[in-house]
N, C-alpha and C positions, 0 to 999 in steps of 0.2 A: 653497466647500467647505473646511471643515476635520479635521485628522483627525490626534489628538492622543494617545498615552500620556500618562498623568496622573503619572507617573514617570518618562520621558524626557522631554530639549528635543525644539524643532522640532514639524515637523506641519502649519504653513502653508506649504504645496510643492504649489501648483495645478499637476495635471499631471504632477507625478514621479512615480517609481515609491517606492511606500512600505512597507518591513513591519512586517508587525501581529501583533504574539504575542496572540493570543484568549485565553490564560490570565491575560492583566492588566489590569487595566483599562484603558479606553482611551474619549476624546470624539469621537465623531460629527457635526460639526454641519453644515448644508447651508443658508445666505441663499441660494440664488439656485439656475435652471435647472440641473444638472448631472449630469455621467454619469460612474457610476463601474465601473470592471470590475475585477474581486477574483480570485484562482486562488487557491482553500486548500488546502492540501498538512498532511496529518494528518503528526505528531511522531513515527510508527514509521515511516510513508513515508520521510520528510526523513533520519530518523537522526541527528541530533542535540540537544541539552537544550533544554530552555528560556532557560536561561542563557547558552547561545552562541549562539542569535537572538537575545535581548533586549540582547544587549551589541554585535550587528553593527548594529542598528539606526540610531544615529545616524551610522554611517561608511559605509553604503549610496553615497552621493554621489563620496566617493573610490573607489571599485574601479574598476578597469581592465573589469571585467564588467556597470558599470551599464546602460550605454548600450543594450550587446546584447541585456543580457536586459527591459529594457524594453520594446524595439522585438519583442521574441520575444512578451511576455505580453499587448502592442498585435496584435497581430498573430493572435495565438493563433485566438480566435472565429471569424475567417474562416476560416481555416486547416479549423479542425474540420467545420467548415459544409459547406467545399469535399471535402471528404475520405468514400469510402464508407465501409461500415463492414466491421470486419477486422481484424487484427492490427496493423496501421501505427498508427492509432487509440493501444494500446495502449503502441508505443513511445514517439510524441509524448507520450504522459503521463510515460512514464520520462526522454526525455529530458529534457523540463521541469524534471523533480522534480531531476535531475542537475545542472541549469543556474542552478538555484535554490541548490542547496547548494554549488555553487562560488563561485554570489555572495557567500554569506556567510560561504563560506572563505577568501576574497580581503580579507578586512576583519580576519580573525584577527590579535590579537595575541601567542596564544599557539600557534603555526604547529603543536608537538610533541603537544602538550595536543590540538589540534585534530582531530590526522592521525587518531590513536588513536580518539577520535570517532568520526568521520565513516567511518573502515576497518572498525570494529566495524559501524556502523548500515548501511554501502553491504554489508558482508559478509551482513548478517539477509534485504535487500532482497535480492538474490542467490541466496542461498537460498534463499528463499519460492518465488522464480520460477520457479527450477530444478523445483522440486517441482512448480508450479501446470503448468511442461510435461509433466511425467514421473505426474502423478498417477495413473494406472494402471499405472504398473511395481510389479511386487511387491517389487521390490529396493532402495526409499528407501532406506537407512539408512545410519547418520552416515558409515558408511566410503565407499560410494556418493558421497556428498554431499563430504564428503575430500577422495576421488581427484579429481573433477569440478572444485572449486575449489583446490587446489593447497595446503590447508592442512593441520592434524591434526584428529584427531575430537573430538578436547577442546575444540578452539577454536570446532567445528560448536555442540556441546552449549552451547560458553558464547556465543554468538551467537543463541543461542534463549534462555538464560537471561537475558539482558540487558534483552529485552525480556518477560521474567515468562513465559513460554513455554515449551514441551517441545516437544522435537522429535517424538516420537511419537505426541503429541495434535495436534500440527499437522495430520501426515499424514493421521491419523484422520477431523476435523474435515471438511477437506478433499475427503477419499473418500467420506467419508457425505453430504455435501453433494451432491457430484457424481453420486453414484446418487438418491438423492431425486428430481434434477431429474429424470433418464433415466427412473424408474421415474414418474413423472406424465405423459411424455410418449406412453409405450408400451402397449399393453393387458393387463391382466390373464389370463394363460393359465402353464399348466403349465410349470414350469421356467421361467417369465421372471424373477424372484426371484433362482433362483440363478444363471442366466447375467448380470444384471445384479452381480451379488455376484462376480462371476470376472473381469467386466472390468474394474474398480474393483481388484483388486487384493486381497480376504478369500480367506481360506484355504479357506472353507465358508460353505454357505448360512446354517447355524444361528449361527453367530458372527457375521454381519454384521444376521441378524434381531436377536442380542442387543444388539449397539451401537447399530443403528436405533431397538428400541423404548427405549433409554436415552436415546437422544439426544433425538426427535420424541416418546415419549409412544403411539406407535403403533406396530403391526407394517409392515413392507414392501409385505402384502399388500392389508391393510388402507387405507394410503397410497395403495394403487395406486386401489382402489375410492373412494376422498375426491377422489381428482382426476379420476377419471373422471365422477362424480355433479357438479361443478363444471363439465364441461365445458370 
């Protein structure tokens, strides 16, 4: 098995651990029986460029973190296999993702260049989270979010901008997501509409029909009757 950027050395490493920026090209090639296991970890996950993966990539071998997180990403499939499902699930991904980006902070030549990175991107991932727990408090907002991480709300704002993002379309997105599901799961009757719309976190029924039918195209109530005729 070989497995080569066409713009970095190396790549003949039967067996190591190898990374693969997917936004460049790269050769695949397989002579013989082989088994190959991959963890992809998307670039707003990771929190940092393109350019400071593709530059950690040939110094992978030197860190101090190869070895472990090798034997972590060997290991991984079992792991998940063995595991019910639940929120632990959820952290193994974050630790992962953590463990990943320290390997490739471990290779950093530019340690300052780096921090600022990676504190930006790990501050987005944080955030999201925060939110992804809280998504039914009516009180997200950037000060909320502030106090919670120990920053200013400017820095909330510019940690969503970074990644081309609004803090308030997040939450939105988010909220409307999460009643959608609820309202396909539940029956259509009197007031479930807007009790669903109050737990979610909308101020009023009619405001949260207005972002529903902007978002999906369809009314809430309406949504309810599509999932229920789907069974």
């Amino acid at each position: 098995m070989r497995l080569k950027h066409r713009d970095l050395p190396g790549g003949d490493r039967i067996g190591d651990l190898q990374l693969v920026d997917l936004t460049s090209p790269y050769d695949f090639l397989v002579a013989a029986p082989s088994v190959l296991q991959a963890v992809v970890i998307d670039y707003a996950q990771l929190g940092l460029s393109v350019d400071t993966v593709r530059s950690a990539i040939p110094r992978l071998p030197a860190s101090p973190l190869y070895a472990m997180t090798r034997r972590h990403l060997q290991d991984l499939p079992a792991i998940i296999d063995a595991m019910p499902p639940g929120p632990a699930l959820s952290m193994l991904g974050s630790a992962t993702t953590d463990l990943v980006r320290a390997l490739i902070a471990s290779t950093a030549t530019q340690q300052g260049q780096w921090t600022t990175e990676a504190g930006n991107g790990t501050l987005f991932l944080r955030l999201t989270a925060f939110i992804r727990q809280h998504q039914r408090d009516r009180d997200l907002s950037a000060a909320r979010l502030a106090a919670a991480h120990a920053v200013s709300e400017r820095t909330v704002y510019a940690a969503f901008a970074q990644h081309g993002e609004h803090l308030a379309e997040w939450v939105m997105r988010g909220r409307l997501e999460g009643a959608r599901t609820e309202l396909a799961r539940i029956p259509s009757s009197a007031g479930s509409v807007g009790k669903v719309a109050h737990t979610w976190g909308f101020k009023d029924a009619r405001h949260f029909a207005r972002r529903f039918r902007a978002a999906y195209g369809v009314s809430p109530r309406e949504w309810q009757q599509l999932s229920a005729e789907r069974g």
